[in-house]
C-alpha positions as semicolon CSV with decimal commas, in nm:
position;residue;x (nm);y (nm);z (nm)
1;X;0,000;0,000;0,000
2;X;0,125;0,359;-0,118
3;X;0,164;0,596;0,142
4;X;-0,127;0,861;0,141
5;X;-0,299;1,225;0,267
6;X;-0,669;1,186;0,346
7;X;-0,837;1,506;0,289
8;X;-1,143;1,613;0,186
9;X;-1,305;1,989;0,316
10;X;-1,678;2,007;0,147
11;X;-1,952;1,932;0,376
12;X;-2,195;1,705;0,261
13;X;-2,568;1,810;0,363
14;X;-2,745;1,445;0,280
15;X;-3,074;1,352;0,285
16;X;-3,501;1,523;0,328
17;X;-3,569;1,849;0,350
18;X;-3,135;1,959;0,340
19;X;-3,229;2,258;0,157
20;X;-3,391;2,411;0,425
21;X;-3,071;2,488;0,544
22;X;-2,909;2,650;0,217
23;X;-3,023;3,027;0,286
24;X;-2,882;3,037;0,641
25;X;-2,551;2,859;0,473
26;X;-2,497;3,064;0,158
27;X;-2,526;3,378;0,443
28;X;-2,191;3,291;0,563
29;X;-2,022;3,369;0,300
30;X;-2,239;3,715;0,167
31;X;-2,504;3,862;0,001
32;X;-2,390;3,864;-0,333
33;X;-2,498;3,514;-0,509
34;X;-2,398;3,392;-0,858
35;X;-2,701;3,103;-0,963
36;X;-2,536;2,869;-1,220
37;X;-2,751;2,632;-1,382
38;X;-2,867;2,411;-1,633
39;X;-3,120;2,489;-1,894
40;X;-3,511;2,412;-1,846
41;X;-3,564;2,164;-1,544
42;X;-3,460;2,364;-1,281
43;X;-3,739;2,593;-1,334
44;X;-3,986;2,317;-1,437
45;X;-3,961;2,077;-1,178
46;X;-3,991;2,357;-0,896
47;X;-3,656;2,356;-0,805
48;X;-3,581;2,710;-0,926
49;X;-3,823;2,892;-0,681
50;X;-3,688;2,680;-0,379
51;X;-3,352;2,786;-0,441
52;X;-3,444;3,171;-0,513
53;X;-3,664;3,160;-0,161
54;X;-3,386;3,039;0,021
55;X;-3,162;3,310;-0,129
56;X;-3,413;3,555;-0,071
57;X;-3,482;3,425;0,317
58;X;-3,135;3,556;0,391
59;X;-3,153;3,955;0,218
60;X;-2,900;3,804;-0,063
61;X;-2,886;3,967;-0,401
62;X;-2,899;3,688;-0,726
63;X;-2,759;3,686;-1,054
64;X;-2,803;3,441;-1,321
65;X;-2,596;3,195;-1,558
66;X;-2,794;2,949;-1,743
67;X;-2,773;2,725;-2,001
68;X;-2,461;2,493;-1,932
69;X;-2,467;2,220;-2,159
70;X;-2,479;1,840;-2,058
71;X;-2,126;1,860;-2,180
72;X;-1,998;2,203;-2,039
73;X;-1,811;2,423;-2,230
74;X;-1,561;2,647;-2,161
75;X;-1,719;2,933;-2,305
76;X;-1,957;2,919;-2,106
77;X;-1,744;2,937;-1,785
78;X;-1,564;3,229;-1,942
79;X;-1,917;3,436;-1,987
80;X;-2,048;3,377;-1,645
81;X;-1,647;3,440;-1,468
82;X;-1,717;3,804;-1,661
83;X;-2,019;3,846;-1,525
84;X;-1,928;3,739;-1,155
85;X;-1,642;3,953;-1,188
86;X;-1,878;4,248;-1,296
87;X;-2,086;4,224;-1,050
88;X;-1,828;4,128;-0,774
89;X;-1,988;3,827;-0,636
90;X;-1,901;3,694;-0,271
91;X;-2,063;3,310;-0,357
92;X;-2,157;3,090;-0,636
93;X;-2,427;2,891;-0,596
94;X;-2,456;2,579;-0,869
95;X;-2,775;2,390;-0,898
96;X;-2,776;2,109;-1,095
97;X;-2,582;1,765;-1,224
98;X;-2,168;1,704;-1,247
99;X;-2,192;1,996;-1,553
100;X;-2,326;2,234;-1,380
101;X;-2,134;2,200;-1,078
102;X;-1,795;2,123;-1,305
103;X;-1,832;2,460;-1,506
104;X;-1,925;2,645;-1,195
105;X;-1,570;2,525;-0,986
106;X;-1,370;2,658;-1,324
107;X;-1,573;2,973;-1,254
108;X;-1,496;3,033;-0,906
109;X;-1,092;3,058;-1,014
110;X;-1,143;3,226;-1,325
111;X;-1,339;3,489;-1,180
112;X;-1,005;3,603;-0,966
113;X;-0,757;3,581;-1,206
114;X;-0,963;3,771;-1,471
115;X;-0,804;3,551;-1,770
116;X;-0,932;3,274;-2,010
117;X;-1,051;2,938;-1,815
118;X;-0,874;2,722;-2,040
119;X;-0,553;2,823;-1,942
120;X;-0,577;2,648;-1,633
121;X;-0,656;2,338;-1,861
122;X;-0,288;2,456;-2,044
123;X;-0,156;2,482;-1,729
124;X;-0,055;2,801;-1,813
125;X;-0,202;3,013;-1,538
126;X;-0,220;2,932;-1,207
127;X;-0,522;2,929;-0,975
128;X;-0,498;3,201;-0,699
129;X;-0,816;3,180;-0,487
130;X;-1,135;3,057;-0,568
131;X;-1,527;3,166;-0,467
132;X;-1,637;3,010;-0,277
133;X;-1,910;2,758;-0,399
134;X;-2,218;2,574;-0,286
135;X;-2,360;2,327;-0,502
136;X;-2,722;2,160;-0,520
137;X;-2,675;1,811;-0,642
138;X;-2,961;1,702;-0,885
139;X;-2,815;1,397;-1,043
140;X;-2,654;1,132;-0,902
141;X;-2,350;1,045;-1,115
142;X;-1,989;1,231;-1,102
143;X;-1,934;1,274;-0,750
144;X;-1,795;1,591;-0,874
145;X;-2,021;1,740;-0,525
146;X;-1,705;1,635;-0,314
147;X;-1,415;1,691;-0,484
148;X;-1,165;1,863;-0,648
149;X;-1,181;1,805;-0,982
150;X;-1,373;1,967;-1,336
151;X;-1,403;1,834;-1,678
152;X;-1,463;2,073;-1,961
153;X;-1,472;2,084;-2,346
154;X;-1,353;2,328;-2,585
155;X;-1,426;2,249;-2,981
156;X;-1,203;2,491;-3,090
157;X;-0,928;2,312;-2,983
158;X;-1,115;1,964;-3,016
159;X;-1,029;1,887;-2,673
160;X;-1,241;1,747;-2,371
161;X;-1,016;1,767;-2,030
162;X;-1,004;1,726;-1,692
163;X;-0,839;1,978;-1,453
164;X;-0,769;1,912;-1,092
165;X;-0,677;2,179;-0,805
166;X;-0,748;2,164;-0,405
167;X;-0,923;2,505;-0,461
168;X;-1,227;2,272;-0,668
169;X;-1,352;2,140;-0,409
170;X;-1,735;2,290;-0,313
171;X;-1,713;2,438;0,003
172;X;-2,090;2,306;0,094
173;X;-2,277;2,040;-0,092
174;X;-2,648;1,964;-0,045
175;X;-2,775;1,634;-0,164
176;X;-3,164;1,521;-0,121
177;X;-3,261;1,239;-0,319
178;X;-3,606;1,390;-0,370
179;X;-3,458;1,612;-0,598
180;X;-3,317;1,319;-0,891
181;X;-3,643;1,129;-0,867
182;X;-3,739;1,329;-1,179
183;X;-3,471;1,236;-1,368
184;X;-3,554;1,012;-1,663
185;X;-3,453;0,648;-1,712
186;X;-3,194;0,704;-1,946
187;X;-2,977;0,944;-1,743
188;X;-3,009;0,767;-1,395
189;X;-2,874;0,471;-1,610
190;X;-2,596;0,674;-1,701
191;X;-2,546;0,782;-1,368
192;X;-2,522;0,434;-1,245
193;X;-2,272;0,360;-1,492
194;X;-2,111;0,650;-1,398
195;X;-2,017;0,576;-1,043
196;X;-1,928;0,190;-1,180
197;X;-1,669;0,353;-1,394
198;X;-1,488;0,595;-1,135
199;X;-1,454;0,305;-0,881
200;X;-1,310;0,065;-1,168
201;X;-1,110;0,390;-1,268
202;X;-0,944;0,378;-0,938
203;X;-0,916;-0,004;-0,831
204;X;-0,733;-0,019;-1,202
205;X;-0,489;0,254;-1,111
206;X;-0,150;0,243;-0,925
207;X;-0,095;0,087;-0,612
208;X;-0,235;-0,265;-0,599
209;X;-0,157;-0,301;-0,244
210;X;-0,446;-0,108;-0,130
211;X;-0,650;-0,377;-0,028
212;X;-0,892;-0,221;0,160
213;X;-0,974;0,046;-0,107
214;X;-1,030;-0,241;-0,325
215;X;-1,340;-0,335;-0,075
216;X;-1,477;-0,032;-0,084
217;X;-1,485;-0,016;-0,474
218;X;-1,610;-0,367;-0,467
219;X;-1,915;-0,274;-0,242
220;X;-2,015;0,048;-0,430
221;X;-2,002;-0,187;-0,752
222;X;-2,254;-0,415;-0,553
223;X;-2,428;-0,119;-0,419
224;X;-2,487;-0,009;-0,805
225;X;-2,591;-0,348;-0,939
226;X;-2,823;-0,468;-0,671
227;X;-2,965;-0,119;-0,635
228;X;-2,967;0,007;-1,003
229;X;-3,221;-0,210;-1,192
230;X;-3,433;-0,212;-0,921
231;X;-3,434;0,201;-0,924
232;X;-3,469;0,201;-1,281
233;X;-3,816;0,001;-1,229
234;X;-3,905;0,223;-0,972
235;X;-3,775;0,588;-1,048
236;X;-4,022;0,760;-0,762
237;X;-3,808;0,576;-0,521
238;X;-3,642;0,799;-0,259
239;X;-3,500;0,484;-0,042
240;X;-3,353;0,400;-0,359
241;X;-3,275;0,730;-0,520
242;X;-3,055;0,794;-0,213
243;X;-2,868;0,438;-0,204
244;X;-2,759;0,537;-0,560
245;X;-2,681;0,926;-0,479
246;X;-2,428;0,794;-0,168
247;X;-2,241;0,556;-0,350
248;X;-2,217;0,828;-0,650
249;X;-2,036;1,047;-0,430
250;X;-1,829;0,776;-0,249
251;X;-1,737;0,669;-0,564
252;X;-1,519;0,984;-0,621
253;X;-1,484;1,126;-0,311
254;X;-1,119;0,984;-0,277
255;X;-1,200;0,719;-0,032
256;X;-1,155;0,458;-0,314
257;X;-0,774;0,611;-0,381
258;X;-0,628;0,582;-0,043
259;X;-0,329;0,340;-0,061
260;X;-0,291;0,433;-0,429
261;X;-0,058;0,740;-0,604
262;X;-0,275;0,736;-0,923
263;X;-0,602;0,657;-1,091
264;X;-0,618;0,488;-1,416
265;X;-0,840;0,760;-1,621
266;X;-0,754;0,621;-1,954
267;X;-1,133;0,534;-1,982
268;X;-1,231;0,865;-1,885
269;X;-1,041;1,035;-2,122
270;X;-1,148;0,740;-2,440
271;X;-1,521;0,855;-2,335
272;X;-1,445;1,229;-2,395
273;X;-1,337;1,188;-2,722
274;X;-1,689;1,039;-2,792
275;X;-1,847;1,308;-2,643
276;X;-1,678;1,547;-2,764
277;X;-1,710;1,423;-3,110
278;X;-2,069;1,259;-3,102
279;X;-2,211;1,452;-2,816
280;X;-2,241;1,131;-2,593
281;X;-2,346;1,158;-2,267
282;X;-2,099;1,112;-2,031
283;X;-2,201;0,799;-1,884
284;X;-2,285;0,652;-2,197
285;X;-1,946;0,691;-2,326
286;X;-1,798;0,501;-2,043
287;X;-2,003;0,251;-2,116
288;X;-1,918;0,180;-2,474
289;X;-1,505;0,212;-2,345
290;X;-1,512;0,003;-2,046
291;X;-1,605;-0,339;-2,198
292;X;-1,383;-0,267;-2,505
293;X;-1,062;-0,146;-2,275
294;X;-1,083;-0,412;-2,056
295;X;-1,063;-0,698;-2,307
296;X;-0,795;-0,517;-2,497
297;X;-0,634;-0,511;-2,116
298;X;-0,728;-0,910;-2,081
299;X;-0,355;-1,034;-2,100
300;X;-0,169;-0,734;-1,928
301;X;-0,431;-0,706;-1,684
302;X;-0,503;-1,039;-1,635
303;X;-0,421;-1,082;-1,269
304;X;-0,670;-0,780;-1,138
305;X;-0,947;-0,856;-1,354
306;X;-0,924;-1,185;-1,224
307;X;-0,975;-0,989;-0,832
308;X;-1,206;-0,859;-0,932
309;X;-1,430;-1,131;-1,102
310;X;-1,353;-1,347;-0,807
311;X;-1,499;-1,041;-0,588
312;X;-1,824;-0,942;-0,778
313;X;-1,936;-1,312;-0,960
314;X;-1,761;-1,545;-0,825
315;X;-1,542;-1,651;-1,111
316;X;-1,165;-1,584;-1,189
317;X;-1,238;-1,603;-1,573
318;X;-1,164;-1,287;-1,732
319;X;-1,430;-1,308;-2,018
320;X;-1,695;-1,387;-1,816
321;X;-1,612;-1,124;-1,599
322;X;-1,555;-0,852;-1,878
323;X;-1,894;-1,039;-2,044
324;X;-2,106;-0,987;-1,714
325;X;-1,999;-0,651;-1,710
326;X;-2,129;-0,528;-2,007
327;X;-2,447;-0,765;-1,969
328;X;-2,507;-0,515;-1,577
329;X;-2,445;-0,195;-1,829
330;X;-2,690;-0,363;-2,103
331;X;-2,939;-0,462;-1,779
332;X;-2,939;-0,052;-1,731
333;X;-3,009;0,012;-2,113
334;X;-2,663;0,180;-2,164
335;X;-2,524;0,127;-2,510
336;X;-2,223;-0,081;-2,514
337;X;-2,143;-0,009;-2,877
338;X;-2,107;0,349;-3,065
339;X;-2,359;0,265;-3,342
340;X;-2,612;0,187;-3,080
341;X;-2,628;0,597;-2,948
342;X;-2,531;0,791;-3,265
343;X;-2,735;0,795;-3,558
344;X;-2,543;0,952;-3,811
345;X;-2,217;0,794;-3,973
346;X;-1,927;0,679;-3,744
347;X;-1,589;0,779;-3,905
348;X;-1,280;0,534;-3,703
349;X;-1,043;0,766;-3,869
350;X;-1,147;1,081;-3,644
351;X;-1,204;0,886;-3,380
352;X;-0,852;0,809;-3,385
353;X;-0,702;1,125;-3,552
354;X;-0,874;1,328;-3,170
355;X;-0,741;1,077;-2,988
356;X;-0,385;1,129;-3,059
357;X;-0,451;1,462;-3,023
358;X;-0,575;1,440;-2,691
359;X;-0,331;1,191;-2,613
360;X;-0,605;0,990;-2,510
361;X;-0,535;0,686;-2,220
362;X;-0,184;0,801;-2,181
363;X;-0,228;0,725;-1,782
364;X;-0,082;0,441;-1,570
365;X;-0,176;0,150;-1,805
366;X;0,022;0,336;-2,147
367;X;-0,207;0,248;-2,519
368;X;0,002;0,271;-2,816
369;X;-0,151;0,406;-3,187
370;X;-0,204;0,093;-3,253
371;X;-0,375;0,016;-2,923
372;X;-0,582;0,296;-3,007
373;X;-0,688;0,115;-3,392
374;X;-0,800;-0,218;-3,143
375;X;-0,986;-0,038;-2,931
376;X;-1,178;0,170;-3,151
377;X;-1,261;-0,147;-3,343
378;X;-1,377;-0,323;-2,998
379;X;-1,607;-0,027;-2,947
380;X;-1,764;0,045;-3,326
């Protein structure tokens, strides 16, 4: 096991009737509150006057940014840093799922250093301070609610990236489970996969010692696939809604890392090329990768996929298990192949050409150009 820091500052407000407590939190930190959010179900669903009457409770003044995209873009972050700087905010307040919240962490250290977001992605500018920022979870999926980290994509430069900094992390999260029940099938499916994903993400990463980590990622994994279906047959659920919402956030809350130096990620980044190209939802682009990158993986890999078969099924064969995983992601009606989500014509050669460009899966477990041309084949 790898030596390790735990550390993790957002409090996490879980569970009926949190919100009541927002106004009286977002008071702590001023008056002066930039709303981030999402398009039209914020303000459909109810949500939207909840929020504004617990920003009004407190005397505090609200601006709004709306309109981030499933997959954020930096633009967007760059309009509403301008506008927080204009109006010389004291607090952003993001309501929504891991876009929202994503786009609104870039914000709160853009809005400082008065320069272009993606220069942070460049690492070409440095964070100074961030706003601080209180998010309202409505989708359970990134765990991006409790830590430090923000993906975001910029066509221009045909590049979807992560960005990481201690400064991310929301100072205050409020999760109630009431608020995903009217999320539709497809998307709490996504969100399932989702968490799957980070935990495999991490048990595949560097330090194989970490034995106990590997328990926890196991148990969310069970957590997902007992849990999943049955919320997907039952989407009014709130004991269910909220087994799914904890183990999203535990997922990638760094509790699954301790005792390693490094995630694996090279999934992560495979599924923003898709998104970035085909405008995949996130989820659904982990699910086409995963099945694909672990049986290119089957011989180098062998030994943990065999762990973790033995762990989940009961069997140390590494088909099966790579088999029964995509079977749990087909159970949850996630596509498994690209031609099953995209409907117009699938070109391999810009798949590829973007992901040498991104340097896509260039994390613990290396891919070659030619590892790229297999696994692009595995997903079509």
């Amino acid at each position: 096991m790898e030596n390790f820091i735990a550390f993790n500052p957002t409090s996490l407000h879980f569970g009926k009737g949190v919100l009541n407590q927002l106004g009286i939190t977002i008071n702590k930190y001023g008056k002066k509150v930039l709303l981030v959010y999402g398009k039209s179900s914020v303000k459909s669903n109810g949500l939207y006057e909840v929020i504004k009457q617990q920003i009004e409770s407190v005397g505090a003044e609200v601006f709004e940014y709306s309109g981030i995209q499933s997959n954020p873009l930096v633009q967007d972050v760059d309009s509403a840093a301008a506008l927080g700087r204009e109006k010389a905010i004291d607090v952003i307040l993001a309501v929504g799922g891991g876009s929202v919240i994503d786009s609104a962490k870039i914000i709160s250290i853009a809005i400082p250093v008065d320069a272009p977001a993606w220069g942070f992605f460049e690492r070409r500018i440095m964070p100074r301070s961030a706003v601080p920022l209180i998010a309202v979870l409505t989708l359970a999926a990134t765990g991006t609610e409790m830590n430090q980290f923000a993906v975001l994509s910029n066509h221009e430069a045909e590049i979807k990236s992560g960005y990481g900094n201690p400064l991310l992390y929301p100072r205050h999260s409020f999760l109630d489970p009431q608020l995903t029940t009217t999320v539709p099938s497809n998307y709490t499916a996504y969100g399932i996969a989702d968490l799957v994903a980070h935990c495999l993400e991490a048990y595949f990463g560097k330090g194989e010692e970490a034995t106990l980590s590997d328990r926890f990622v196991f148990s969310m994994i069970k957590e997902a696939m007992e849990y999943g279906p049955a919320l997907l047959n039952d989407l009014s659920s709130y004991k269910l809604r909220a087994k799914i919402m904890y183990a999203a956030t535990m997922a990638l809350n760094g509790l699954t890392m301790y005792g390693r130096t490094a995630g694996e990620w090279g999934v992560h980044s495979i599924g923003h090329i898709l998104s970035l190209l085909y405008d995949v939802p996130h989820g659904a682009s982990l699910t086409i990768v995963y099945p694909a990158w672990l049986r290119l993986q089957k011989e180098n890999l062998a030994h943990r996929i065999k762990f973790l078969g033995l762990n989940l099924f009961g069997t140390e064969d590494v088909e099966e298990t790579t088999d029964r995983i995509e079977a749990f992601f087909r159970e949850l009606g996630c596509p498994v192949r690209l031609n099953e989500i995209v409907s117009e014509k699938i070109n391999p050669d810009d798949i590829f050409r973007v992901m040498v460009h991104n340097r896509a899966a260039t994390y613990v477990h290396k891919l070659t150009q030619d590892d790229y041309k297999k696994i692009i084949e595995l997903m079509v």
